[in-house]
C-alpha positions in Angstrom: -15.5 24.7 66.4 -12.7 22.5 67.0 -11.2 25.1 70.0 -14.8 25.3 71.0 -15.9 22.0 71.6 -14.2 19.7 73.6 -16.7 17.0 74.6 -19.3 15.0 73.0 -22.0 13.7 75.5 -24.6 10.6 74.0 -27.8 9.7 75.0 -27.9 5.8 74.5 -31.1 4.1 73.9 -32.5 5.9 70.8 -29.0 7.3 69.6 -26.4 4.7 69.9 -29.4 2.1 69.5 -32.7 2.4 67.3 -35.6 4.2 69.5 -37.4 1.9 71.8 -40.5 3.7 70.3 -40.2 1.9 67.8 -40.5 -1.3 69.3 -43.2 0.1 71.6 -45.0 0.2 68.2 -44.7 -2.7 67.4 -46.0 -4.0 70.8 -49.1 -1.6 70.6 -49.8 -3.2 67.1 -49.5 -6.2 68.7 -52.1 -6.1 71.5 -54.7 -3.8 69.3 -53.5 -0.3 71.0 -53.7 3.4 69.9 -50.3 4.2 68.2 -48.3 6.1 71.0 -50.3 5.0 73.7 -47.0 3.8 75.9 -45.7 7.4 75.1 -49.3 8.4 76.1 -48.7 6.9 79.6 -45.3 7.5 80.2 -46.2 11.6 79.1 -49.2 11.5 82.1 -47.4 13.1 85.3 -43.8 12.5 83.9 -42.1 13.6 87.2 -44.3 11.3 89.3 -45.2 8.0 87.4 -44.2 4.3 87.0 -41.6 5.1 84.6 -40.1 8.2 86.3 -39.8 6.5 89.4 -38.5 3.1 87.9 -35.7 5.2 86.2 -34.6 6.9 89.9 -35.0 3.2 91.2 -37.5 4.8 93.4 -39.6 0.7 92.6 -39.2 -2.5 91.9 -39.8 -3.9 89.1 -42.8 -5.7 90.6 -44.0 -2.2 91.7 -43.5 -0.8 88.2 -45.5 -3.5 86.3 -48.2 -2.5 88.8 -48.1 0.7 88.6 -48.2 0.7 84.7 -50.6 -1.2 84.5 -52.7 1.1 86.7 -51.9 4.2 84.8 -52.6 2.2 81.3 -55.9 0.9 82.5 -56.8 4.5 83.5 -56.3 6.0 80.4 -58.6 3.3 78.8 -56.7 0.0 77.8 -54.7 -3.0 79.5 -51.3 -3.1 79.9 -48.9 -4.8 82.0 -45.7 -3.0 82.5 -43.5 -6.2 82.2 -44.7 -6.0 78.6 -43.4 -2.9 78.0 -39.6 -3.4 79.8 -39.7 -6.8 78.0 -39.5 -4.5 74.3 -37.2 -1.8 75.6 -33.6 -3.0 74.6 -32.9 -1.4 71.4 -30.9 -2.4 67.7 -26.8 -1.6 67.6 -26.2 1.5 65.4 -23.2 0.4 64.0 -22.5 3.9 61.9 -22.7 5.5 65.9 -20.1 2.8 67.0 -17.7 3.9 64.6 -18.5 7.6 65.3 -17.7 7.1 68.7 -14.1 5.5 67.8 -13.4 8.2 65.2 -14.5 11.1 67.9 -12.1 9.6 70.3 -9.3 9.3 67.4 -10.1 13.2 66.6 -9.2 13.8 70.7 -13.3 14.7 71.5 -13.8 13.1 75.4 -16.8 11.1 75.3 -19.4 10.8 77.7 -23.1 9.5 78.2 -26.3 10.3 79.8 -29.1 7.8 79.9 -32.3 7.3 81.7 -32.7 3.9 81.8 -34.3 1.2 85.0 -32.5 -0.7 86.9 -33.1 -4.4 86.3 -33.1 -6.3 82.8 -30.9 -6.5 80.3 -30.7 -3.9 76.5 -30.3 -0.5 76.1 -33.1 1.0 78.5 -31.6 -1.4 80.8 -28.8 -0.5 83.6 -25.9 -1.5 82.7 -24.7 -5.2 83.2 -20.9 -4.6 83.6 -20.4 -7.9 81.7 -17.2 -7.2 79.6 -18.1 -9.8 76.9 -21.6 -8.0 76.9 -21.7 -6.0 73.3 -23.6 -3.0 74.9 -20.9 -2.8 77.9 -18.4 -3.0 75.1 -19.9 -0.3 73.7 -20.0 2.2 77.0 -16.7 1.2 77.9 -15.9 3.7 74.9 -17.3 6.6 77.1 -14.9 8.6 79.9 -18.0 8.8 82.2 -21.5 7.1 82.1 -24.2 8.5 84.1 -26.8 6.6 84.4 -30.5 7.9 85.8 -31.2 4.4 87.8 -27.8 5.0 89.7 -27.7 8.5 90.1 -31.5 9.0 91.3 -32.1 11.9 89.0 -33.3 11.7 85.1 -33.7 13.9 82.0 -34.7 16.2 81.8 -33.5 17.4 85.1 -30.8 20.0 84.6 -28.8 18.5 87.5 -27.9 15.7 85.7 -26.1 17.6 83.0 -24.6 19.9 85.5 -23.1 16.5 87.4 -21.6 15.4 84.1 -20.2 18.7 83.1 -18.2 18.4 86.9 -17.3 15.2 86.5 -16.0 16.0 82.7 -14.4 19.5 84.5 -15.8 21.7 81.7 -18.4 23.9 80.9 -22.0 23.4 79.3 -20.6 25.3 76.3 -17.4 23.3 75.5 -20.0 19.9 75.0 -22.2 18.9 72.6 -25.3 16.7 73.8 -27.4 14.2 71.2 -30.6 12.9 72.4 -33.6 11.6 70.3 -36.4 13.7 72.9 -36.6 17.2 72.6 -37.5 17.7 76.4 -34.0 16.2 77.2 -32.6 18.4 74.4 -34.1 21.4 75.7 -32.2 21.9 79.2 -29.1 20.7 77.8 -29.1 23.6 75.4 -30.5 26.3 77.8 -27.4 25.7 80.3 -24.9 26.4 76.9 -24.5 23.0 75.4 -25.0 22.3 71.7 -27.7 20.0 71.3 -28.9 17.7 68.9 -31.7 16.1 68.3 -31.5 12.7 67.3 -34.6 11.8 64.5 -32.2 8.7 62.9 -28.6 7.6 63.0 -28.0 9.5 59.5 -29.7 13.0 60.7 -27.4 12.3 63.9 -24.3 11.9 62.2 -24.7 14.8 59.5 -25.3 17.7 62.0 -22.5 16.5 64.0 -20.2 16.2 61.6 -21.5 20.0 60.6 -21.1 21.1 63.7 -17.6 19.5 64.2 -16.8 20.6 60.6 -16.2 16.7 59.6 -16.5 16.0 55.5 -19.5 14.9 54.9 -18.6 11.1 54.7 -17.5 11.0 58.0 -16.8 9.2 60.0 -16.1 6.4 57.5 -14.0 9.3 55.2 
């Protein structure tokens, strides 16, 4: 697996941080909503939608918390959008932190894919390029970022894991991707890469390490 494998390609907000579903709970619990009901929204027309276009920067912010609260209201409850992008910046995983250094130690390039918007500040956010910033301290550990607000195309488009695999010079079959939704998971492993989905930090770090063929204490063995 070693020979095989010579890149490791992150998603970010729900890998290397806790999933902002979580905290899109808590919001919902907050405000008296149906459990889900942001996925709810962001699931209606997923090509064509606030949150599709916000993560091509096809809108402005404005535009978005708009548009959101448009698509919420038509599905039967009030939401603002600003709401939502106010929640969206997710927990440090620490454990994926020290993966990330230990991958690099082993000689694994590493590299990152995220759909994320392009104003704010947190891990859905685009990135601030503020050295002292702890998330920017983070992706500086990556060879390449490519980032869905810069690059005008999101998961799970398969273009945007064909323009990494370019940049990296390899092919889909020499990376493994980890991403915590099984729609971005899915084209990712139909062009030849290994995927994995992400369910926790733990789950994360145990199929990697079996797919790597790490002990399984890594990476802190």
């Amino acid at each position: 697996m070693r020979d095989r494998f010579k890149a490791v390609i992150f998603d970010f907000g729900g890998v290397i941080t806790s999933s902002p579903f979580e905290a899109f709970n808590r919001l919902e619990a907050e405000r008296g909503l149906p459990r889900d009901f942001i996925r709810s929204v962001n699931a209606a027309n997923p090509d064509g939608n606030a949150w599709a276009l916000f993560e091509r920067a096809e809108i402005d912010p404005a535009t978005f918390d708009r548009m959101f609260a448009e698509e919420a209201q038509a599905l039967g409850h009030a939401l603002e959008g600003s709401a939502v992008l106010a929640v969206l910046a997710g927990a440090v995983r620490p454990a994926m932190v020290t993966a990330l250094d230990r991958l690099k130690g082993d000689g694994y390039r590493l590299a990152c894919i995220t759909n994320n918007v392009p104003s704010g500040h947190g891990a859905g956010m685009a990135r601030s390029h503020d050295a002292r910033d702890e998330l920017e301290q983070i992706f500086a550990r990556f060879e390449h970022v490519i980032e869905s607000s810069k690059a005008g195309v999101r998961k799970p488009d398969p273009r945007i894991y064909l323009m990494m695999c370019e940049t990296l010079g390899l092919e889909p079959a020499q990376c493994i991707y980890l991403d915590d939704l099984g729609i971005n998971c899915k084209p990712a492993s139909q062009l030849g890469m290994h995927a994995i989905k992400v369910t926790s930090g733990e789950q994360a770090l145990a199929d990697l390490g079996a797919v790597l063929g790490l002990t399984p204490g890594w990476p802190l063995d």
